[in-house]
C-alpha positions in Angstrom: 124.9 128.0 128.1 125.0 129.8 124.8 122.3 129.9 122.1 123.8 127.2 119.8 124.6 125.0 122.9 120.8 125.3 123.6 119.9 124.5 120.4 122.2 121.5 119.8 120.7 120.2 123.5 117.3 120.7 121.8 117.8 119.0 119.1 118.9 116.0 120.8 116.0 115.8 123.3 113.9 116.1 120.4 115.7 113.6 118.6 115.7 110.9 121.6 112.0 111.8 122.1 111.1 110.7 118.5 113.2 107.7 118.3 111.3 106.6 121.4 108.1 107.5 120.1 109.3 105.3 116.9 109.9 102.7 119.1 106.6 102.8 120.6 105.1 103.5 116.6 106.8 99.8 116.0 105.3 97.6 118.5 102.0 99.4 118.2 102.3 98.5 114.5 103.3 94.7 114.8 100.5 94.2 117.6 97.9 96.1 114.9 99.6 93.5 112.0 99.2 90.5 114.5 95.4 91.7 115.3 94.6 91.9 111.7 96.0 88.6 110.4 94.5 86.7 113.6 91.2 88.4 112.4 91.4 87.1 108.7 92.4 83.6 110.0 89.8 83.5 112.5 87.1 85.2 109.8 88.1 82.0 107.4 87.5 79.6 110.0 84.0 80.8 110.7 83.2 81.1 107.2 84.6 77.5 106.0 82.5 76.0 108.8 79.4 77.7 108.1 79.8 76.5 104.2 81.1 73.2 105.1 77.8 72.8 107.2 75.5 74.4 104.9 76.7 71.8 102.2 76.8 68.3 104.6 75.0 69.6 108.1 78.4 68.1 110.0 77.6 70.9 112.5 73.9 70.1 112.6 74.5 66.3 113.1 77.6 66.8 115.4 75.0 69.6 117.9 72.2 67.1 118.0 74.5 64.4 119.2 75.9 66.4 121.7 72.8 68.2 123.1 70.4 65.2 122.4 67.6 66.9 120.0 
């Protein structure tokens, strides 16, 4: 095989390597985007229930029900 041939076969290794490394870039991505906006939702949850219960005691009244205090 001559020098260019190598080269061209090289090239193309290198190529198929990076597009499947790309690949792999791409899910890793969407699964970090999916983490992260799970995360926020879950982070405004918590926080509306801890201010709904600080203003009302929903929480408070619900627990005491529930566990009998």
């Amino acid at each position: 095989m001559s020098k260019k041939n190598k080269k061209v076969a090289q090239s193309m290794g290198n190529s198929s390597v990076a597009l499947s490394h790309a690949g792999e870039y791409q899910v890793i991505r969407h699964d970090l985007y999916r983490v992260i906006i799970l995360n926020v939702i879950y982070l405004a949850c918590i926080l509306g229930i801890y201010f709904l219960n600080a203003k009302n005691g929903f929480l408070d009244n619900w627990a005491g029900k529930i566990l009998h205090f």
